[in-house]
TIMAR-963506 format. One line per 5 residues: number of its first residue (from 0); for each residue x, y, z of N, C-alpha, C. Coordinates in nm, 4 decimals. Example, Ala and Ser with C-alpha at 12.3 -4.5 7.8 and 13.67 -1.06 7.14 Angstrom:
! TIMAR-963506
0 = 1.3190/-0.5690/0.7800/1.2300/-0.4500/0.7800/1.3200/-0.3300/0.7800 | 1.2850/-0.2250/0.7080/1.3670/-0.1060/0.7140/1.2900/0.0030/0.7870
This chain:
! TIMAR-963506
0 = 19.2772/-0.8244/-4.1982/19.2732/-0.7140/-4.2907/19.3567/-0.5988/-4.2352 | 19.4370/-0.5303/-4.2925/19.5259/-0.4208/-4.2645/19.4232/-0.3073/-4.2336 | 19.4880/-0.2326/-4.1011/19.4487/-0.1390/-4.0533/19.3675/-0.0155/-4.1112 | 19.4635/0.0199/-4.2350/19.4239/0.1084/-4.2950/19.3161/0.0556/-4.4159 | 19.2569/-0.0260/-4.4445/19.1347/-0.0516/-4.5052/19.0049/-0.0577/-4.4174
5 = 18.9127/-0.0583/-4.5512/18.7558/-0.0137/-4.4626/18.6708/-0.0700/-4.5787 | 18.6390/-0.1958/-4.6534/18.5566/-0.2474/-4.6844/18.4249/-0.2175/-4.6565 | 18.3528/-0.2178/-4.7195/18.1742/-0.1869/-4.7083/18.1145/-0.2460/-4.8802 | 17.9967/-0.3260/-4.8055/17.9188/-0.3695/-4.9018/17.7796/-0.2769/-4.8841 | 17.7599/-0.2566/-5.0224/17.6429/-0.1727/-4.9885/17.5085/-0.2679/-5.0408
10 = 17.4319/-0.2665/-4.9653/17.3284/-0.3296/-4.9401/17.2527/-0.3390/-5.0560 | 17.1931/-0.3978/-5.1471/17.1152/-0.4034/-5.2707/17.1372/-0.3301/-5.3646 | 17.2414/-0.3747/-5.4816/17.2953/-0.3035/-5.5840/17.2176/-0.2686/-5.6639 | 17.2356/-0.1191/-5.7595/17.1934/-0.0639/-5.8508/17.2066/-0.0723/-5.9773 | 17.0896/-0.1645/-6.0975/17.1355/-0.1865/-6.2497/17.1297/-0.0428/-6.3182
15 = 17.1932/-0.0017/-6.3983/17.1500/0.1255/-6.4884/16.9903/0.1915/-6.5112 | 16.9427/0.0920/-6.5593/16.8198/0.0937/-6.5910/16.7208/-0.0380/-6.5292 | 16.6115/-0.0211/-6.4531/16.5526/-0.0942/-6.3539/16.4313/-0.1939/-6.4360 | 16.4666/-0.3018/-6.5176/16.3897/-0.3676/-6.5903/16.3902/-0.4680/-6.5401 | 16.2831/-0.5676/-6.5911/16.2443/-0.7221/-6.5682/16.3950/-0.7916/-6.6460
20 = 16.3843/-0.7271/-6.7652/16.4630/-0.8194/-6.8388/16.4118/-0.9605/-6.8721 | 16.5753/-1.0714/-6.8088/16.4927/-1.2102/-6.8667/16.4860/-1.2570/-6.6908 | 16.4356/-1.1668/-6.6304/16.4086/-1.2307/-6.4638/16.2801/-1.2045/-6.4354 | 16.2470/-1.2249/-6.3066/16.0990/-1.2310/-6.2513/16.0671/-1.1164/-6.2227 | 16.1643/-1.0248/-6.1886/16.1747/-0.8784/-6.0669/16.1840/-0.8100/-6.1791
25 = 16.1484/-0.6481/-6.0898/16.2179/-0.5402/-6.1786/16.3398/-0.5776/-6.1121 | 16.4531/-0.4926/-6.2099/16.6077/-0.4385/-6.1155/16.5428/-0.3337/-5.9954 | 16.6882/-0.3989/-5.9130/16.6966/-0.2921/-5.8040/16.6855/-0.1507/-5.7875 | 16.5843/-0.0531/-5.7903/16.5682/0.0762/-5.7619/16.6432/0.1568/-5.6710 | 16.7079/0.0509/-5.6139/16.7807/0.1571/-5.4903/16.8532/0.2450/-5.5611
30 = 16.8835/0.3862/-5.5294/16.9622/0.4309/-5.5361/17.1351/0.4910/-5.4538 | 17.2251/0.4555/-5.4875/17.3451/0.4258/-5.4205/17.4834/0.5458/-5.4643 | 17.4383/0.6035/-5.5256/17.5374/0.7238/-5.5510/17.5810/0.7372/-5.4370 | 17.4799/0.7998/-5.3489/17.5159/0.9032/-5.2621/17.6087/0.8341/-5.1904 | 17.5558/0.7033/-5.1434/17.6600/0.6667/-5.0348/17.8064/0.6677/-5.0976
35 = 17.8415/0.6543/-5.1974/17.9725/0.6579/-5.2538/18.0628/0.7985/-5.2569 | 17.9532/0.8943/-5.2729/17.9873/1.0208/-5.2339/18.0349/1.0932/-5.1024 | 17.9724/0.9803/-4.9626/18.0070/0.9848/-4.9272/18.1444/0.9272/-4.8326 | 18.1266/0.8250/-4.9121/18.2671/0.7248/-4.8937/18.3871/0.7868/-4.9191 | 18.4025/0.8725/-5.0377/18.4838/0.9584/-5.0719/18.5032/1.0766/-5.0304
40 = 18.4272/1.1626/-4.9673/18.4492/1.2805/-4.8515/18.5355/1.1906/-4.7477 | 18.4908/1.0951/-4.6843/18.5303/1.0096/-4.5518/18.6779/1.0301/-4.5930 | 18.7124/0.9576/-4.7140/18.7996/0.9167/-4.7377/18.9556/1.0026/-4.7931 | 18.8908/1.1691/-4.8173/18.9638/1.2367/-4.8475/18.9863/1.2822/-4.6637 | 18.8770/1.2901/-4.6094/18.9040/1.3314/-4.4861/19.0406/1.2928/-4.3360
45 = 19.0022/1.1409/-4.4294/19.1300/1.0413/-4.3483/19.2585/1.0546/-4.4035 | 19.2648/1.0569/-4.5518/19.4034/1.1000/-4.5889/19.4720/1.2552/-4.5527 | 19.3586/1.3596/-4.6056/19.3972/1.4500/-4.5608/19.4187/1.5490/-4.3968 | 19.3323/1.4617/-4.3463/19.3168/1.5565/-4.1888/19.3804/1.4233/-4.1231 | 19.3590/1.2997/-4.1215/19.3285/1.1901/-4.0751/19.2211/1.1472/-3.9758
50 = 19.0977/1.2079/-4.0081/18.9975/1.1624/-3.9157/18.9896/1.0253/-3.9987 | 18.9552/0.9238/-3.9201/18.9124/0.8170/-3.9435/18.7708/0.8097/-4.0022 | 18.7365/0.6629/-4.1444/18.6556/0.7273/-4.1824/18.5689/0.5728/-4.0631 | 18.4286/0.5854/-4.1123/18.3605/0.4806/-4.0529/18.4014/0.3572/-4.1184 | 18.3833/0.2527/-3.9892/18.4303/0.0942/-3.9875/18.3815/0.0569/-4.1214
55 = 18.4582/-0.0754/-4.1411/18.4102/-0.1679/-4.2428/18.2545/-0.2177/-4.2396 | 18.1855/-0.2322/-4.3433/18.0571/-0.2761/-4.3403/18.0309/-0.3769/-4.4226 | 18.0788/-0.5121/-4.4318/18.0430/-0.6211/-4.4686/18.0185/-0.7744/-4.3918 | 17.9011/-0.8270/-4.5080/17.8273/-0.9256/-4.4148/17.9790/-1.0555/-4.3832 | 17.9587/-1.0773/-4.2852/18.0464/-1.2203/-4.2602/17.9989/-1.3401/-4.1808
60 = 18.0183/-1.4336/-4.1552/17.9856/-1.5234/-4.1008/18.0405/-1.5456/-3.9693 | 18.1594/-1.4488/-3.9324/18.1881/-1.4276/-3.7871/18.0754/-1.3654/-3.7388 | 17.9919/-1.2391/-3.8032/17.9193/-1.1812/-3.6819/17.8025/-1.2565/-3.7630 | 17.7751/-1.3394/-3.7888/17.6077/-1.4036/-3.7978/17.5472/-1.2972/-3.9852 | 17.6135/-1.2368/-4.0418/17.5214/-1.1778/-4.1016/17.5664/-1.2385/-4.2446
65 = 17.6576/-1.2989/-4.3224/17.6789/-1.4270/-4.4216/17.6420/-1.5594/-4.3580 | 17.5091/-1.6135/-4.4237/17.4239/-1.7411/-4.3757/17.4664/-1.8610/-4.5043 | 17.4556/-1.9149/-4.5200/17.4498/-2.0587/-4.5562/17.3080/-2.0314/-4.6583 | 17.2654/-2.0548/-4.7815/17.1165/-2.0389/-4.8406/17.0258/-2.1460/-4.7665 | 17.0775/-2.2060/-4.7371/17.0197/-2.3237/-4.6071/16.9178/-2.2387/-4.4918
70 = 16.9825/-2.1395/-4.4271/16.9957/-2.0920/-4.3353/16.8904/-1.9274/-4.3689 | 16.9176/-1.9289/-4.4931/16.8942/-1.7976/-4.5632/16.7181/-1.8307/-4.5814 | 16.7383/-1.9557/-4.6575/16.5872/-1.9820/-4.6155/16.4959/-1.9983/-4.5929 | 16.5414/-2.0147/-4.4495/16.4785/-2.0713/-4.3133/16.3395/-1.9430/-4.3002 | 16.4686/-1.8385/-4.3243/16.3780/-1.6880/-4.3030/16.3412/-1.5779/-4.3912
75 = 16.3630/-1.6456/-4.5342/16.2876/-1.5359/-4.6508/16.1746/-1.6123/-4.6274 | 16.0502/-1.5514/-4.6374/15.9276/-1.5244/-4.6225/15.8721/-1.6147/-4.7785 | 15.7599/-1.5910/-4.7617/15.7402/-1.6688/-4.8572/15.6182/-1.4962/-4.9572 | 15.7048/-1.4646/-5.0454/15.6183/-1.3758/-5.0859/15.6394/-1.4442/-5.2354 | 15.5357/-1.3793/-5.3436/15.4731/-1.4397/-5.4491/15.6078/-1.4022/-5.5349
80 = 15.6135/-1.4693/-5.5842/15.6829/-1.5171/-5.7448/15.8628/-1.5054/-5.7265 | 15.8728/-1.4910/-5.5714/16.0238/-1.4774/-5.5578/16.0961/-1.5811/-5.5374 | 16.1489/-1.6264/-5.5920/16.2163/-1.7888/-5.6018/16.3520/-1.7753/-5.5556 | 16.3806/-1.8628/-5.4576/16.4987/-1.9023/-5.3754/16.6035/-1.9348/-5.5194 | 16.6928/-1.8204/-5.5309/16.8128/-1.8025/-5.5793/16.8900/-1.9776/-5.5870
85 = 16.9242/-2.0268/-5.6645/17.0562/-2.1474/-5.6663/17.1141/-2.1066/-5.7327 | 17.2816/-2.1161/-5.6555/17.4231/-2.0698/-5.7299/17.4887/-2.0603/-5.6129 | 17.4492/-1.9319/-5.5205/17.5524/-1.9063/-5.4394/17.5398/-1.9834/-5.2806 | 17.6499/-2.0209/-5.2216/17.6104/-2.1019/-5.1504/17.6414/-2.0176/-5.0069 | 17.6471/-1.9002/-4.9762/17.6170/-1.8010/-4.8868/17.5116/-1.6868/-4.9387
90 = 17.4712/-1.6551/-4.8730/17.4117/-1.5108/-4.8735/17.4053/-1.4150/-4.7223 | 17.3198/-1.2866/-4.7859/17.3340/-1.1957/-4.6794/17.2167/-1.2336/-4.5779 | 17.2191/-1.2633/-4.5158/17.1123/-1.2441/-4.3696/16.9898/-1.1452/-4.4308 | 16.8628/-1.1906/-4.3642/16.8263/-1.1102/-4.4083/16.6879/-1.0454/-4.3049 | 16.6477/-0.9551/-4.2513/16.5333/-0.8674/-4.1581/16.4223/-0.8997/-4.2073
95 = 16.3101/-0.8930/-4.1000/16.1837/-0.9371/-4.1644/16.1386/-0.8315/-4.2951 | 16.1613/-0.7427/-4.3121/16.1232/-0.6834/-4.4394/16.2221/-0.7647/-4.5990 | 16.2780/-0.8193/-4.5467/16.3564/-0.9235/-4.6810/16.4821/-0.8161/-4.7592 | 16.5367/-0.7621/-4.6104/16.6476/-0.6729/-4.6871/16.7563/-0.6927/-4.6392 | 16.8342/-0.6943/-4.6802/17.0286/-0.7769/-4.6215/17.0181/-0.6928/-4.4941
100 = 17.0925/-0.7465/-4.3980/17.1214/-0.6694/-4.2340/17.2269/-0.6125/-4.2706 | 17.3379/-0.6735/-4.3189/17.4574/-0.6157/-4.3266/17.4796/-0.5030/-4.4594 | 17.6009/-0.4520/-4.4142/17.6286/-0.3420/-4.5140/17.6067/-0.2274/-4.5158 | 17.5964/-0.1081/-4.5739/17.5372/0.0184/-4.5695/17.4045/-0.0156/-4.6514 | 17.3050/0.1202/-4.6014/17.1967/0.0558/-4.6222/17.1509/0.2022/-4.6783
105 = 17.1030/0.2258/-4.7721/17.0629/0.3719/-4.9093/16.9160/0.3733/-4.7700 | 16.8795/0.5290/-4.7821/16.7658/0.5322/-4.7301/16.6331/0.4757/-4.7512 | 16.5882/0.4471/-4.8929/16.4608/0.3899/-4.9234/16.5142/0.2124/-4.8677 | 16.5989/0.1732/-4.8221/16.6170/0.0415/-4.7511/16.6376/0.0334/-4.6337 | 16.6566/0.1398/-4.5440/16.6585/0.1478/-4.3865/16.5183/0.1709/-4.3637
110 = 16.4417/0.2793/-4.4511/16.3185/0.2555/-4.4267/16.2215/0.2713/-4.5664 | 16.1872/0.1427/-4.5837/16.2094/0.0699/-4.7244/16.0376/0.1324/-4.7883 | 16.0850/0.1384/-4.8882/15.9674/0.1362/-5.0157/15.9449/0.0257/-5.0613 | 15.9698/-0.0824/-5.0144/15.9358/-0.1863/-5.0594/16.1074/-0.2972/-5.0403 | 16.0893/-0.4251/-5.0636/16.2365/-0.5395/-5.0513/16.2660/-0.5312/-5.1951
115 = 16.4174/-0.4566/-5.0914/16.4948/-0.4970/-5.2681/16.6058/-0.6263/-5.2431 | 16.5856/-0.6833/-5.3127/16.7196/-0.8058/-5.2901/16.8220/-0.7908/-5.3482 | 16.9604/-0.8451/-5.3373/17.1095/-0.8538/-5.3993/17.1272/-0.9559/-5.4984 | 16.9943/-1.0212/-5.5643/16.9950/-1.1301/-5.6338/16.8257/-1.0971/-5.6577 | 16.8859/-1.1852/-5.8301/16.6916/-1.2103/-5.8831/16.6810/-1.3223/-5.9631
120 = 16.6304/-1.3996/-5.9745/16.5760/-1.5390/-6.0425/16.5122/-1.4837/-6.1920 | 16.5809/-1.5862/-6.2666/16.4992/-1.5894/-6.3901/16.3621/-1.6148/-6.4626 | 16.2965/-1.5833/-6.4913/16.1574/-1.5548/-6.5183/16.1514/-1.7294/-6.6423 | 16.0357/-1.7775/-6.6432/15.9946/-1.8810/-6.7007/16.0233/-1.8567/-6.8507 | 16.0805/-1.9658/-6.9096/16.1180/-1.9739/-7.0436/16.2807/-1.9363/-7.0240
125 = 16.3464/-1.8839/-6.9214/16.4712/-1.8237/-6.9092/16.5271/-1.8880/-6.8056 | 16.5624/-2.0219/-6.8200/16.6027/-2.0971/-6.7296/16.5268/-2.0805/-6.5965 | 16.4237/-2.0478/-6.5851/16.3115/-1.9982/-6.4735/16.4146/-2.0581/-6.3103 | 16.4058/-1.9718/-6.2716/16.4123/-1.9643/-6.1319/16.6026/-1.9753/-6.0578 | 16.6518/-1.9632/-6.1945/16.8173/-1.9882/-6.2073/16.8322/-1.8145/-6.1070
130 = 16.9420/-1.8093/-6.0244/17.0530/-1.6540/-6.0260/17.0370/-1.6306/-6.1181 | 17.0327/-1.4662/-6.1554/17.0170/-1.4002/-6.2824/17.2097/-1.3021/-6.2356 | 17.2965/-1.3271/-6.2015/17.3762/-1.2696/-6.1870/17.3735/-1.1477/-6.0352 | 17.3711/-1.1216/-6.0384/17.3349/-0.9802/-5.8733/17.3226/-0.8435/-5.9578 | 17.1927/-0.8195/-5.9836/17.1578/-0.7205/-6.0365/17.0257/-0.7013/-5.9647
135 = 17.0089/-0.8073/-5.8612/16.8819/-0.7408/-5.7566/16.7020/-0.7482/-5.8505 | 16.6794/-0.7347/-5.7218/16.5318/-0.7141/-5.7430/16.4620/-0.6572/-5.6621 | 16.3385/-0.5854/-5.7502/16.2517/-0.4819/-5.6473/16.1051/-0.5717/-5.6428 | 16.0595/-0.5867/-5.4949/15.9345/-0.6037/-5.4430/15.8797/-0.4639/-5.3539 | 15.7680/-0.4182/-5.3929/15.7402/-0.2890/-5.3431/15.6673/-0.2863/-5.2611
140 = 15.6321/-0.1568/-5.1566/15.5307/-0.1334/-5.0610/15.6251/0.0375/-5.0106 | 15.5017/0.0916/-4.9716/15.5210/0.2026/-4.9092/15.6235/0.2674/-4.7688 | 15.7128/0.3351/-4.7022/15.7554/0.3580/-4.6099/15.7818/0.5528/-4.5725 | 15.8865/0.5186/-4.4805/15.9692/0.7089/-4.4269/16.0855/0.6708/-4.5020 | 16.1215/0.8038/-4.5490/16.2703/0.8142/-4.5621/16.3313/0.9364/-4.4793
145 = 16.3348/1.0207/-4.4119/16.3953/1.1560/-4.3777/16.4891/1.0891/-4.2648 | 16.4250/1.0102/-4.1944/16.5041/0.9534/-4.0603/16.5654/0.8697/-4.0984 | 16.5841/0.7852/-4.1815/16.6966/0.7266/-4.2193/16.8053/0.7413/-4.2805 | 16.7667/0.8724/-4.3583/16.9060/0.9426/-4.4465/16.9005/1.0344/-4.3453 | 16.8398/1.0732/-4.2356/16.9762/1.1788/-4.1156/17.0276/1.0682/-4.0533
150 = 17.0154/0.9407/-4.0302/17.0804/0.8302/-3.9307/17.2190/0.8187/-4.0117 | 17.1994/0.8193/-4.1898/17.3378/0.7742/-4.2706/17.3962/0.9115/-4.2203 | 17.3948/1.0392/-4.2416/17.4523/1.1389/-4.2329/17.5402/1.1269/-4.0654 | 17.4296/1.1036/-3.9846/17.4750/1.1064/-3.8197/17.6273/1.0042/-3.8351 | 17.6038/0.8986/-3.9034/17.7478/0.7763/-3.8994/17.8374/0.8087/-4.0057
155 = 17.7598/0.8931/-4.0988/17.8778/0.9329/-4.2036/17.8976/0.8863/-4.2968 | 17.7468/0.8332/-4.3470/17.7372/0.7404/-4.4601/17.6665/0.7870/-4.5856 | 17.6331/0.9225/-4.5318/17.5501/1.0077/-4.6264/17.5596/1.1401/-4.6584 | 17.6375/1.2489/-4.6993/17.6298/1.3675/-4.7131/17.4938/1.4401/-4.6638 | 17.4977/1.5359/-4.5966/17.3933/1.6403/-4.5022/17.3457/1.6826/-4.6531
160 = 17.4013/1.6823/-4.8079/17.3434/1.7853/-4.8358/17.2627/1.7193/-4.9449 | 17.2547/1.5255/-4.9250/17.1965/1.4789/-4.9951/17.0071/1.4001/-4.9303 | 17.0563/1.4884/-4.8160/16.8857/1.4189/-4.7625/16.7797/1.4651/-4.8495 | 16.7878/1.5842/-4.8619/16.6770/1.6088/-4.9154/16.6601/1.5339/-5.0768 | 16.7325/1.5151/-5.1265/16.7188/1.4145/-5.2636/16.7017/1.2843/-5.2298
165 = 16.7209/1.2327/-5.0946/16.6794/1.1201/-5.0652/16.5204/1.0972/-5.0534 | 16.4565/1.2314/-5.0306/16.3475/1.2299/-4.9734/16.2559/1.2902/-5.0800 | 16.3605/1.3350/-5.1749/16.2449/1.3638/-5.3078/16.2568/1.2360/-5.3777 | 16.3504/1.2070/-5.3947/16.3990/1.0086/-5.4790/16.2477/0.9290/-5.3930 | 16.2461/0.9324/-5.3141/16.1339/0.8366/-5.2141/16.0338/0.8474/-5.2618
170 = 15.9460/0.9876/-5.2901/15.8361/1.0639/-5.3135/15.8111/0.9941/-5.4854 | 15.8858/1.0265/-5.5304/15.8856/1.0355/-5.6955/15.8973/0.8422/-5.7095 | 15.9526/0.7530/-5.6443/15.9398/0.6112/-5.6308/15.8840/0.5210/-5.5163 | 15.7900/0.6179/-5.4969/15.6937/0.5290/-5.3825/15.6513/0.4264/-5.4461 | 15.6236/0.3641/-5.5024/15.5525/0.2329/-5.5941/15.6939/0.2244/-5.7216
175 = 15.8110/0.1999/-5.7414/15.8810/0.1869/-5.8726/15.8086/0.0937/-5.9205 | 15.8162/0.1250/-6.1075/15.7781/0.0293/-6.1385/15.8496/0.0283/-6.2707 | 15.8906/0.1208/-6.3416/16.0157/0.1456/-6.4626/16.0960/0.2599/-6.4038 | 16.2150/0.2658/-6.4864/16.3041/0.4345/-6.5068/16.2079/0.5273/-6.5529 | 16.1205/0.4692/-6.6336/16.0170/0.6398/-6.6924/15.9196/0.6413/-6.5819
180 = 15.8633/0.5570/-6.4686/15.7853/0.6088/-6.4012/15.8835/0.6634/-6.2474 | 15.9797/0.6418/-6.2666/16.0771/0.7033/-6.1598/16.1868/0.7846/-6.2006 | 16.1632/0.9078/-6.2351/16.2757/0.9612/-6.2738/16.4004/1.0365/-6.1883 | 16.3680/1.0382/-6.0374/16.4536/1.0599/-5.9587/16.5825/0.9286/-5.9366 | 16.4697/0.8390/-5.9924/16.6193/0.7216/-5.9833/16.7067/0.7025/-6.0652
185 = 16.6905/0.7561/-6.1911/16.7792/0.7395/-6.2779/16.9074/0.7996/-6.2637 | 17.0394/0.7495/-6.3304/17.1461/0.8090/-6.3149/17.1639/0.9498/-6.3478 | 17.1478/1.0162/-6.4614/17.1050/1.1487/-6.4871/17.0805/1.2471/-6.3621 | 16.9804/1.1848/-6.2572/16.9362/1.2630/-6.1488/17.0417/1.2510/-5.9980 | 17.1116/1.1545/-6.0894/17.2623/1.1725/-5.9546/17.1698/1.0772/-5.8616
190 = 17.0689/0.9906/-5.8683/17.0285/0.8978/-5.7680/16.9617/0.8135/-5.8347
């Protein structure tokens, strides 16, 4: 890859609106603005000053973090109604909380409100248990967020002036369970 690129996958993508649909999961709750916001400071920073922005962040199979679904798993957990994805024949690695290793990682997923995945299975009657495309899925449980959106800020993955919306986004989606019971996540709220 040429010097001057910087690839990054960001860790559990964001649908518009966070529904079941025709899958098992809600959509992914994460919210991912920010990091893009800050991709683009980085990035005006390198053209214009030339500070360099931070390294590439995607999973590969040189450093161990693109597995084989073989491999993948070995080590998703066995939690209720989440059905081993068929289609893709890699995926991301994944930490005992069931969240990709690789990539940039939104604060409610460094220190998680619950596993969001990069993939969700189709719900019964809907080709049950098929890839639903990568529109993710949310499995919930409680966590911190403040120390993980100053860790993105410390590497430069997060604007200083978006912690605190990281940490009201957290508050307001401790349990997601729709867009109307989370309204910090919606696009409208810039998260």
């Amino acid at each position: 890859m040429a010097g001057n690129a910087r690839p990054s996958h960001v860790a559990s993508p964001t649908p518009e609106t966070p529904t079941k649909g025709i899958c098992n999961h809600l959509g992914n709750v994460v919210a991912t603005s920010a990091l893009f916001r800050a991709v683009l400071d980085a990035l005006d920073a390198w053209v214009s000053e030339g500070f360099e922005p931070p390294p590439s962040a995607v999973p590969t199979v040189a450093d161990g973090t693109l597995v084989s679904v073989e491999e993948w798993a070995k080590q998703f957990p066995a939690v209720p109604s989440a059905l081993r994805p068929y289609g893709p024949s890699e995926l991301s690695l994944v930490d005992r909380s069931v969240n990709e290793t690789a990539g940039v990682h939104a604060p409610m997923v460094t220190a998680p409100l619950g596993t969001y995945t990069g993939w969700n299975t189709r719900a019964p009657g809907q080709v049950h248990g098929a890839l639903n495309e990568f529109t993710g899925s949310t499995l919930p449980f409680a966590a911190r967020i403040r120390a993980a959106a100053e860790d993105l800020v410390a590497r430069r993955r997060l604007l200083d002036e978006d912690v605190e919306r990281a940490v009201t986004a957290a508050a307001d989606c401790s349990v997601p369970a729709t867009a109307s019971t989370c309204p910090s996540c919606t696009p409208e709220r810039g998260w």
